[in-house]
mmCIF file of the N, C-alpha and C atoms, coordinates in Angstrom:
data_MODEL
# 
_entry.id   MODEL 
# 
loop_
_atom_site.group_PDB 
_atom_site.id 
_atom_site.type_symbol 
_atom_site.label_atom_id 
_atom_site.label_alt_id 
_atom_site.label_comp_id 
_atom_site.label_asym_id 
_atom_site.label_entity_id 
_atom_site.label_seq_id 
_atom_site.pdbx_PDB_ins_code 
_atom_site.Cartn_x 
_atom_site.Cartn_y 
_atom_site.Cartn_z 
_atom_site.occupancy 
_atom_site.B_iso_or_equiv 
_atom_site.pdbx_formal_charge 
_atom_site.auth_seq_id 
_atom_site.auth_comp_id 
_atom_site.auth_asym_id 
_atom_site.auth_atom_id 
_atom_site.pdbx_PDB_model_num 
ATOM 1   N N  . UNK A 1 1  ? 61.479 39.982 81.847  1.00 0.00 ? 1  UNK A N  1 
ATOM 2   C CA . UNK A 1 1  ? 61.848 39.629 83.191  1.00 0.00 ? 1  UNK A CA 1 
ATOM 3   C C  . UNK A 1 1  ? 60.606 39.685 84.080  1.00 0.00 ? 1  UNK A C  1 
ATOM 4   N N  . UNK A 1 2  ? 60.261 39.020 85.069  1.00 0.00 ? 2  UNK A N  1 
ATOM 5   C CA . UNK A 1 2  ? 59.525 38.644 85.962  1.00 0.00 ? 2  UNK A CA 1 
ATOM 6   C C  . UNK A 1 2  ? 59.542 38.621 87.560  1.00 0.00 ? 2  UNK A C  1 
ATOM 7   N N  . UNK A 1 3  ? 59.297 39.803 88.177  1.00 0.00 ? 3  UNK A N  1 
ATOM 8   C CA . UNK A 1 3  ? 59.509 40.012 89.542  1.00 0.00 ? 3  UNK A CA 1 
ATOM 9   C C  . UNK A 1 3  ? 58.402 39.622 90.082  1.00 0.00 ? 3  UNK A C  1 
ATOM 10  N N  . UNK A 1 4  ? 58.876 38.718 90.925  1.00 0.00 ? 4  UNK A N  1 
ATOM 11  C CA . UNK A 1 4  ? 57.590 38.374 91.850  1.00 0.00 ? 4  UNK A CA 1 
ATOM 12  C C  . UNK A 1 4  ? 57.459 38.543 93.526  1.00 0.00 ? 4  UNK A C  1 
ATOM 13  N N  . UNK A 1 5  ? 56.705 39.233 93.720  1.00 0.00 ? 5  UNK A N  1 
ATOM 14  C CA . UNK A 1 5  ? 56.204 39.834 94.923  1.00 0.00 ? 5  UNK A CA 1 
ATOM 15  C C  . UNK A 1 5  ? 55.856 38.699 96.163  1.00 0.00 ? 5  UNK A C  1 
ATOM 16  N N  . UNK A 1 6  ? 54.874 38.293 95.972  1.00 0.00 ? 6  UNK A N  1 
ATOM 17  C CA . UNK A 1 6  ? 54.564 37.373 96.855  1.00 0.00 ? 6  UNK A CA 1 
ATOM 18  C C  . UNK A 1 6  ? 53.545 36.205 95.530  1.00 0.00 ? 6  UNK A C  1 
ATOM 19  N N  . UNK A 1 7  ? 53.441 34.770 96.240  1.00 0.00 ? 7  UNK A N  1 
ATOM 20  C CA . UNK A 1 7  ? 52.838 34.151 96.029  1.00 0.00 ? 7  UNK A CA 1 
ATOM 21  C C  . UNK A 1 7  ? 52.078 33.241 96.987  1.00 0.00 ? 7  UNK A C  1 
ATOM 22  N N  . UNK A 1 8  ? 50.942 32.825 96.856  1.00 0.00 ? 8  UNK A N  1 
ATOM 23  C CA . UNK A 1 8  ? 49.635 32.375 97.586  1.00 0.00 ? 8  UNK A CA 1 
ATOM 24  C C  . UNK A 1 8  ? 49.291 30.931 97.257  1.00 0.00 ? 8  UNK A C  1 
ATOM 25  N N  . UNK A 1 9  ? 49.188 29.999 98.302  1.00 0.00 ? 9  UNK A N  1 
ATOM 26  C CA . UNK A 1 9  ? 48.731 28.554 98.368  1.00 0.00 ? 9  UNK A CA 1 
ATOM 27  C C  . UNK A 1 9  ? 47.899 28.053 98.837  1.00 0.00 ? 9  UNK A C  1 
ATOM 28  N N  . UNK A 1 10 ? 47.425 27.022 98.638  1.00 0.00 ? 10 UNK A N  1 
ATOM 29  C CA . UNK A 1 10 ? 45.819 26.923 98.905  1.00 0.00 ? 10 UNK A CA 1 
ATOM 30  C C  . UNK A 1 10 ? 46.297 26.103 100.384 1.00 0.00 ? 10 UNK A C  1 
ATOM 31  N N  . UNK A 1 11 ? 45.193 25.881 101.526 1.00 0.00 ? 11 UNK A N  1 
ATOM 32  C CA . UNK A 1 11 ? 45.540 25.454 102.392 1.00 0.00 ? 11 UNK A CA 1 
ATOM 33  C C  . UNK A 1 11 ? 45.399 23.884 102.307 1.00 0.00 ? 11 UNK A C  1 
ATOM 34  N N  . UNK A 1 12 ? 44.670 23.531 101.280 1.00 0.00 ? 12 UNK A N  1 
ATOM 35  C CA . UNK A 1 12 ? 44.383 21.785 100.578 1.00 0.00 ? 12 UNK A CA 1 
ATOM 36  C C  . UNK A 1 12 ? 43.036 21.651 102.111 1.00 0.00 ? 12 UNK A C  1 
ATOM 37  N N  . UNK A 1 13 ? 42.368 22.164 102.266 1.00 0.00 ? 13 UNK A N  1 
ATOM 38  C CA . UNK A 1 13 ? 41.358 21.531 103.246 1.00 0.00 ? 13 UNK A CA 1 
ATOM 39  C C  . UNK A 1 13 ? 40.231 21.049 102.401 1.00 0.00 ? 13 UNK A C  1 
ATOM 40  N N  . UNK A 1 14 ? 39.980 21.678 101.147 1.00 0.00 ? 14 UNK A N  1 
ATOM 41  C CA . UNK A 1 14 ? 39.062 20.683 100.373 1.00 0.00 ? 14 UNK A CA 1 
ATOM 42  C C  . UNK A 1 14 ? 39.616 19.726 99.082  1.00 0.00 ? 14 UNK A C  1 
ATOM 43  N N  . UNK A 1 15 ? 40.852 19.491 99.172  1.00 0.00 ? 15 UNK A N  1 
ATOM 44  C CA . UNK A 1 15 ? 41.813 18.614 98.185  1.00 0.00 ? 15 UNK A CA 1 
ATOM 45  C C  . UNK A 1 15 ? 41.473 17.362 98.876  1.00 0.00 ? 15 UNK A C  1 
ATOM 46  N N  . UNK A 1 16 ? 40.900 16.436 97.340  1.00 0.00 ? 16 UNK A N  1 
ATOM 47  C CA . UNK A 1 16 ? 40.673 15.320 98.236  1.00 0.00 ? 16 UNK A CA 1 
ATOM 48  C C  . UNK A 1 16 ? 42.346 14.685 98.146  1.00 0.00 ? 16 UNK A C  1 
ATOM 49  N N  . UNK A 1 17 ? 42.189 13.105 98.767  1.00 0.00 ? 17 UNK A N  1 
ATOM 50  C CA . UNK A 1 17 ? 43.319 12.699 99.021  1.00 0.00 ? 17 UNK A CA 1 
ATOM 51  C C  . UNK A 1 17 ? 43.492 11.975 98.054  1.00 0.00 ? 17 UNK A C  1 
ATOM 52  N N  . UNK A 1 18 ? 44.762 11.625 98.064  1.00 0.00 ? 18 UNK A N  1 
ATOM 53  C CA . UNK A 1 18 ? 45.941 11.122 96.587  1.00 0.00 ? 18 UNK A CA 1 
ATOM 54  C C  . UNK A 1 18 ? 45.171 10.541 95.929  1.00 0.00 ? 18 UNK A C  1 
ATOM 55  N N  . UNK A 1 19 ? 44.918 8.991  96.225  1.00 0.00 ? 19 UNK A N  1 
ATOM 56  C CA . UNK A 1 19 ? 44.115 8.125  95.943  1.00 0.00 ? 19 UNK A CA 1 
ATOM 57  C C  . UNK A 1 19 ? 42.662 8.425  96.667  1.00 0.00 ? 19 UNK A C  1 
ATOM 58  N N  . UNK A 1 20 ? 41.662 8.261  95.611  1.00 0.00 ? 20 UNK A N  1 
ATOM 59  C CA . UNK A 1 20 ? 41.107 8.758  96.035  1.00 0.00 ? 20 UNK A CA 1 
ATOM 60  C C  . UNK A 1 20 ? 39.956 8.142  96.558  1.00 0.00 ? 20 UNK A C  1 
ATOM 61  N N  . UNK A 1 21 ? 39.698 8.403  97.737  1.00 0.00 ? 21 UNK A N  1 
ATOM 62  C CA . UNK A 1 21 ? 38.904 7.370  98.966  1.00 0.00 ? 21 UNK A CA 1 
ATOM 63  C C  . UNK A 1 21 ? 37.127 8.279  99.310  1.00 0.00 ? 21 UNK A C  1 
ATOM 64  N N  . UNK A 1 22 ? 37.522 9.749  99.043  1.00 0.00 ? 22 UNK A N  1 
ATOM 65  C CA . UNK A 1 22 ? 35.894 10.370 99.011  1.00 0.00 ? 22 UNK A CA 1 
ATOM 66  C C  . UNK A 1 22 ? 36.402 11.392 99.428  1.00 0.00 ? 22 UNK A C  1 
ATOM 67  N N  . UNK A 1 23 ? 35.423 12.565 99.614  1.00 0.00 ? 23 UNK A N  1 
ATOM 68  C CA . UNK A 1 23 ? 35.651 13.748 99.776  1.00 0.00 ? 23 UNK A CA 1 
ATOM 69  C C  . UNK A 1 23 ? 36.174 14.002 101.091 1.00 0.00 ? 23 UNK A C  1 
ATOM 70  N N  . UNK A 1 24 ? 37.043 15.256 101.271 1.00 0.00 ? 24 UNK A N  1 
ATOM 71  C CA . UNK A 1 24 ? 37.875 15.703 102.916 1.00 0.00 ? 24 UNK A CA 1 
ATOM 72  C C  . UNK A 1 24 ? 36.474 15.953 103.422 1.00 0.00 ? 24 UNK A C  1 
ATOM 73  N N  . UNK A 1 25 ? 36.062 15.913 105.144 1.00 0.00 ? 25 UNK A N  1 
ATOM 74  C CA . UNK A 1 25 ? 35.048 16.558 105.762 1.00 0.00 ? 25 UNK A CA 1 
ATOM 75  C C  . UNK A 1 25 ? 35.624 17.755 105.983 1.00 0.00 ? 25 UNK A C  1 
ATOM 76  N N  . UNK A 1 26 ? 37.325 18.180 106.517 1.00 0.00 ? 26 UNK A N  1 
ATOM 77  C CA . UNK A 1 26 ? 37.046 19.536 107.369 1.00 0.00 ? 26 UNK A CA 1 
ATOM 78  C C  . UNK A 1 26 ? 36.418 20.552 106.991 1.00 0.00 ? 26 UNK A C  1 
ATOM 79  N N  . UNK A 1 27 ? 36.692 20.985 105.743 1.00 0.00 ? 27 UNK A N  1 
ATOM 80  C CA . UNK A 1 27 ? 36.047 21.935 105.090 1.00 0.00 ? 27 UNK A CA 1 
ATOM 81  C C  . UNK A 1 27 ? 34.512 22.199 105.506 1.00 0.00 ? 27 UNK A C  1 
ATOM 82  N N  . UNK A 1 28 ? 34.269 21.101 105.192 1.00 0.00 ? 28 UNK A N  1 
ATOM 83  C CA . UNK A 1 28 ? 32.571 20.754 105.078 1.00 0.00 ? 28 UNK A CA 1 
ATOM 84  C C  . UNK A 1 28 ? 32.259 21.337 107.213 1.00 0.00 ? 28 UNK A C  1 
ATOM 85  N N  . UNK A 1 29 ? 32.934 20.550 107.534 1.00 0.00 ? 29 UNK A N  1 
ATOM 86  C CA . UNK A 1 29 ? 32.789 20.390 109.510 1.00 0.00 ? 29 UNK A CA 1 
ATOM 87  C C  . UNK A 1 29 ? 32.488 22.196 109.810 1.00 0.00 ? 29 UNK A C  1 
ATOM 88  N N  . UNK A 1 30 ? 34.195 22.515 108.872 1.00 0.00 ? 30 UNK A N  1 
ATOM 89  C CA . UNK A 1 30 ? 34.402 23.934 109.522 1.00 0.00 ? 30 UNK A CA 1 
ATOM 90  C C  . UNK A 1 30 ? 32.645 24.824 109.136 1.00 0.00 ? 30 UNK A C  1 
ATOM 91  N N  . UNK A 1 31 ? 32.372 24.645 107.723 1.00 0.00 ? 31 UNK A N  1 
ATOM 92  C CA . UNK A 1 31 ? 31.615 25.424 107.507 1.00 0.00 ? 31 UNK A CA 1 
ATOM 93  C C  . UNK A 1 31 ? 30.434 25.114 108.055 1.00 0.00 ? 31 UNK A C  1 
ATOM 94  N N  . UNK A 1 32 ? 29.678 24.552 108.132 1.00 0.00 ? 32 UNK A N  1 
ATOM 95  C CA . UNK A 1 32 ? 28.655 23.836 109.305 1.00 0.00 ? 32 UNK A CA 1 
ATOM 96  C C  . UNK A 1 32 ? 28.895 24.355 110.304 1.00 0.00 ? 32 UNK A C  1 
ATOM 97  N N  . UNK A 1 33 ? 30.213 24.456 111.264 1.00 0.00 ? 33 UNK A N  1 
ATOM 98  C CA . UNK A 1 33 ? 30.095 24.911 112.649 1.00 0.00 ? 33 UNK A CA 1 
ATOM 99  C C  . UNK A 1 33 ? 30.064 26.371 112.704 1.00 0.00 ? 33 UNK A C  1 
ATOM 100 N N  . UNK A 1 34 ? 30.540 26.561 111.429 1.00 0.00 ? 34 UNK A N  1 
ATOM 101 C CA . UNK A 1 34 ? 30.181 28.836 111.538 1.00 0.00 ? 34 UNK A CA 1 
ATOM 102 C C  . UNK A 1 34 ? 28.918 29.346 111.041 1.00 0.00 ? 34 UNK A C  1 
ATOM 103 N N  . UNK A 1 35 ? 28.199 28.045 110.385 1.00 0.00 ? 35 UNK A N  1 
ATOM 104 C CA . UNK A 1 35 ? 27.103 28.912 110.038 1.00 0.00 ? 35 UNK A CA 1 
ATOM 105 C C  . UNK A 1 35 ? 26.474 29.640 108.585 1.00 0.00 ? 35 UNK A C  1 
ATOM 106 N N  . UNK A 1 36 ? 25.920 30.335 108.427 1.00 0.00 ? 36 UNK A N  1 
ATOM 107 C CA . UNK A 1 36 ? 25.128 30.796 107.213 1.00 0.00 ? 36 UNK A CA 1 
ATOM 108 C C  . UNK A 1 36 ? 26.036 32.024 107.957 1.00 0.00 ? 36 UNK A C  1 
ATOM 109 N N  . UNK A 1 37 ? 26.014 32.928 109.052 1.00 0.00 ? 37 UNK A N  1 
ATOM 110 C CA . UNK A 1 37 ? 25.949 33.884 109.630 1.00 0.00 ? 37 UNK A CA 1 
ATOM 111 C C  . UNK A 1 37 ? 27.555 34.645 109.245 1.00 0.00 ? 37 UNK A C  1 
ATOM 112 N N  . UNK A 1 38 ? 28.041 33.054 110.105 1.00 0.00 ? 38 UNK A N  1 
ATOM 113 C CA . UNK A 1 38 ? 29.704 32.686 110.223 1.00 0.00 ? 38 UNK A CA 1 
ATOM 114 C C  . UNK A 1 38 ? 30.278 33.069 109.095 1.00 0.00 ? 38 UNK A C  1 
ATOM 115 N N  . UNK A 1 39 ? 29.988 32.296 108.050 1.00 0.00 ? 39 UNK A N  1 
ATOM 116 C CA . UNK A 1 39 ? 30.399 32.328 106.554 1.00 0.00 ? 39 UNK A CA 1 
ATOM 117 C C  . UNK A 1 39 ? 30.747 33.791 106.250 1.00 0.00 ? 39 UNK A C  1 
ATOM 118 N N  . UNK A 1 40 ? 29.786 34.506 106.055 1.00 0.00 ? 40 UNK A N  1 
ATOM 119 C CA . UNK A 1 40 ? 29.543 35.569 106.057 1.00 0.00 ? 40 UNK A CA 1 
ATOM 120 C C  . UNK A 1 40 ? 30.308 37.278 106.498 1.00 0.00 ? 40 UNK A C  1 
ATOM 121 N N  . UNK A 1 41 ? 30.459 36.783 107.860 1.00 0.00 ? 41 UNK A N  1 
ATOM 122 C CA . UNK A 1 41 ? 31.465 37.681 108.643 1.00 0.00 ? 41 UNK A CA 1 
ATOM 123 C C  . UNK A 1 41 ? 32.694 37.087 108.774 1.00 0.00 ? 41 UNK A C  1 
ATOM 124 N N  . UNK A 1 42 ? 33.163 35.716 108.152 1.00 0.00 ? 42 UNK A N  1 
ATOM 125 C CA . UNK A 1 42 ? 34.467 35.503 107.729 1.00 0.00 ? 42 UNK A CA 1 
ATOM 126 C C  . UNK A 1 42 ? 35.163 36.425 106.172 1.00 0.00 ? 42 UNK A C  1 
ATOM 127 N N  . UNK A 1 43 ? 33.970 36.088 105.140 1.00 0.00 ? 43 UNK A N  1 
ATOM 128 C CA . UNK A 1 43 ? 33.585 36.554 103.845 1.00 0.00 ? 43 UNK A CA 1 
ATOM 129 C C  . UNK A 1 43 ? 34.406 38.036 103.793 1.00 0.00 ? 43 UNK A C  1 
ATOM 130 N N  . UNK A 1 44 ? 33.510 38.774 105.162 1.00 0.00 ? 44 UNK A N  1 
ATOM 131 C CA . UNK A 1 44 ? 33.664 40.322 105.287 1.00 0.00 ? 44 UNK A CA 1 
ATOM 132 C C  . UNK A 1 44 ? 35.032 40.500 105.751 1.00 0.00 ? 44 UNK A C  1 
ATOM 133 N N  . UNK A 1 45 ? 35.565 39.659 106.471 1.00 0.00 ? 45 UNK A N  1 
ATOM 134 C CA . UNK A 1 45 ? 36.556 39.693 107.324 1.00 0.00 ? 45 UNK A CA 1 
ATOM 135 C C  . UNK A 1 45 ? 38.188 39.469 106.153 1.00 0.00 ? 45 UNK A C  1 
ATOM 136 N N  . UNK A 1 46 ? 37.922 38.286 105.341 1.00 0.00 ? 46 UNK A N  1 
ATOM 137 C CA . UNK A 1 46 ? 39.020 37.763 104.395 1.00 0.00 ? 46 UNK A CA 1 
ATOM 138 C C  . UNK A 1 46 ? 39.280 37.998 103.130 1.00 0.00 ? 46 UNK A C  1 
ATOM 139 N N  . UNK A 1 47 ? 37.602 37.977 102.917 1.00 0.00 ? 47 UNK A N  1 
ATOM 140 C CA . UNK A 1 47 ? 37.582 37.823 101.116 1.00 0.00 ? 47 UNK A CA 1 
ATOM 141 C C  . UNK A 1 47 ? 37.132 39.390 100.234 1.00 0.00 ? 47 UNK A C  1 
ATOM 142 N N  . UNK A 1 48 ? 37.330 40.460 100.970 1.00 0.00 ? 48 UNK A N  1 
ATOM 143 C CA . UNK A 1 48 ? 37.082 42.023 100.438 1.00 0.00 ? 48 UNK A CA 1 
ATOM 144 C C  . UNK A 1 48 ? 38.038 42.414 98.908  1.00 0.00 ? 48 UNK A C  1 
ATOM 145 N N  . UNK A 1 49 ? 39.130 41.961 99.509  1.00 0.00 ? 49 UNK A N  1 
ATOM 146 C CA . UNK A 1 49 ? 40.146 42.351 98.303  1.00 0.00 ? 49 UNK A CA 1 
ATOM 147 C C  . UNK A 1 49 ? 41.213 41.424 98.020  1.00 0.00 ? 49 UNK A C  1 
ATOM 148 N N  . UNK A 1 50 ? 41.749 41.232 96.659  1.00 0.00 ? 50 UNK A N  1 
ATOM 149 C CA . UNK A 1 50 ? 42.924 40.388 96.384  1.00 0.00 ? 50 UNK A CA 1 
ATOM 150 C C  . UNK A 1 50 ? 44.110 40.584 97.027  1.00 0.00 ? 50 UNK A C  1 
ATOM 151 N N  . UNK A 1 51 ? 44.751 39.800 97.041  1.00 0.00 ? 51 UNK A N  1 
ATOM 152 C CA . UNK A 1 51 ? 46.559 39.783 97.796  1.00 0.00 ? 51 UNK A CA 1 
ATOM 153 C C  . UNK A 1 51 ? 47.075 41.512 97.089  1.00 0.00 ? 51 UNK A C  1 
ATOM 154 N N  . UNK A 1 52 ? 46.750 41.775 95.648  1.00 0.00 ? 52 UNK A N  1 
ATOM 155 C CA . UNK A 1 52 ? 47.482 43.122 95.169  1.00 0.00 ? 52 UNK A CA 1 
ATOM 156 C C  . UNK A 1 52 ? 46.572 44.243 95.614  1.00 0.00 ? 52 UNK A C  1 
ATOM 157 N N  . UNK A 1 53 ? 45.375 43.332 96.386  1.00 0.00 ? 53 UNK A N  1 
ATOM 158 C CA . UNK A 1 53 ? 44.708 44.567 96.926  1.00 0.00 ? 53 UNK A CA 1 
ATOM 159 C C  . UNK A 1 53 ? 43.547 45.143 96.078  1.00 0.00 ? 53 UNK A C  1 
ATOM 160 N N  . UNK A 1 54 ? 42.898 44.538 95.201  1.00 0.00 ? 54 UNK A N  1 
ATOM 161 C CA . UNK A 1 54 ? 41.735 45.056 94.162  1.00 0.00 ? 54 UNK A CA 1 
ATOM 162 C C  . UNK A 1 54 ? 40.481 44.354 94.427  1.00 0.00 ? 54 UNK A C  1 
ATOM 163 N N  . UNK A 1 55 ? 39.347 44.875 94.799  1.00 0.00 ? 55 UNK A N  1 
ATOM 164 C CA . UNK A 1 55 ? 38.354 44.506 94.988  1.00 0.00 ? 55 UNK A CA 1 
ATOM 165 C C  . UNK A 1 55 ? 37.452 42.715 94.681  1.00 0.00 ? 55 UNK A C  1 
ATOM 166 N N  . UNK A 1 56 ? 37.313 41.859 95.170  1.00 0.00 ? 56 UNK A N  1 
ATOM 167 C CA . UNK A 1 56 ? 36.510 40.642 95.219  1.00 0.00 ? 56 UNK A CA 1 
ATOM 168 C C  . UNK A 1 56 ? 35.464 40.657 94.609  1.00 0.00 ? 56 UNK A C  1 
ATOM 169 N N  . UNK A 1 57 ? 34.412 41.417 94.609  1.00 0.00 ? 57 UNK A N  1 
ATOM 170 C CA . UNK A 1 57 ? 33.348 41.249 94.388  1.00 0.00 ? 57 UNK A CA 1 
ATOM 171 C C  . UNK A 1 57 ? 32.208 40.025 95.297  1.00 0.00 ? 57 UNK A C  1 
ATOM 172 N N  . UNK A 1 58 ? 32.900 40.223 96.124  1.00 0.00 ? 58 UNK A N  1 
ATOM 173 C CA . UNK A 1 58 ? 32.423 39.136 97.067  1.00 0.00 ? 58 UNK A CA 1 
ATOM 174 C C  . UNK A 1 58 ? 31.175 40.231 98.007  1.00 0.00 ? 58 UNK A C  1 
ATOM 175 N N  . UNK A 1 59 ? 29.878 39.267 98.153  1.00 0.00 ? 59 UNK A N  1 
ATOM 176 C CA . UNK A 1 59 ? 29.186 40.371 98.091  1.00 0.00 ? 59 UNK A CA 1 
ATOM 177 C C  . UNK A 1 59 ? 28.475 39.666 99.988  1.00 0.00 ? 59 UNK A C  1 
ATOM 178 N N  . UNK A 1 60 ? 28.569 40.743 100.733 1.00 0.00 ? 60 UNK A N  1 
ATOM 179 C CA . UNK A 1 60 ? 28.221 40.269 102.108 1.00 0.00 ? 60 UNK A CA 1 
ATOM 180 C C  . UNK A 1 60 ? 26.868 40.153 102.515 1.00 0.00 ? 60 UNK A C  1 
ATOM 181 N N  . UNK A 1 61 ? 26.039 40.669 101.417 1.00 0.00 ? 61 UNK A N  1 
ATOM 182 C CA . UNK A 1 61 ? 24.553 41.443 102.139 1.00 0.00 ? 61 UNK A CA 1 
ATOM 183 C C  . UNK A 1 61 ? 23.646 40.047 102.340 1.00 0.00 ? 61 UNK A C  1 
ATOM 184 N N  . UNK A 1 62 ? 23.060 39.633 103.111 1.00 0.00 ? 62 UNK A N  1 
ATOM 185 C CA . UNK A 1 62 ? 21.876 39.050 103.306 1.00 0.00 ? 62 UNK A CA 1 
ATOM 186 C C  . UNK A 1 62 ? 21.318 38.717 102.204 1.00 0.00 ? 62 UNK A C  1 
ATOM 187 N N  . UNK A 1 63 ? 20.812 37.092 102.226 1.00 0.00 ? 63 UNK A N  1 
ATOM 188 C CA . UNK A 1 63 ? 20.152 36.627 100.719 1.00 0.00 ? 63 UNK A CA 1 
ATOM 189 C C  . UNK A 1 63 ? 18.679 37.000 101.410 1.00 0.00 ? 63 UNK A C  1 
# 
């Protein structure tokens, strides 16, 4: 048996479209307008730990 808690969907901002005509910009727009910096303190902000809560490995420090 299989209990499921929650499940997670992608928001499709870099899914290109059906047929396919070229790559989505927003993705691309959004990340351009936040930055090297932006990225970063979103990174710190979202990507620390999984939905069950276990570490990313997502690493924040300055290249």
């Amino acid at each position: 048996m299989l209990n499921i808690e929650i499940v997670q969907t992608s928001c499709g901002m870099a899914v290109p479209l059906f047929d396919y005509q070229g790559e989505r910009e927003l993705l691309r727009d959004w990340a351009e307008k936040k930055g090297e910096e932006g990225i970063r303190a979103y990174w710190a902000e979202k990507n620390q730990v999984t939905l069950d809560g276990k570490p990313t490995g997502v690493l924040c420090k300055p290249t």
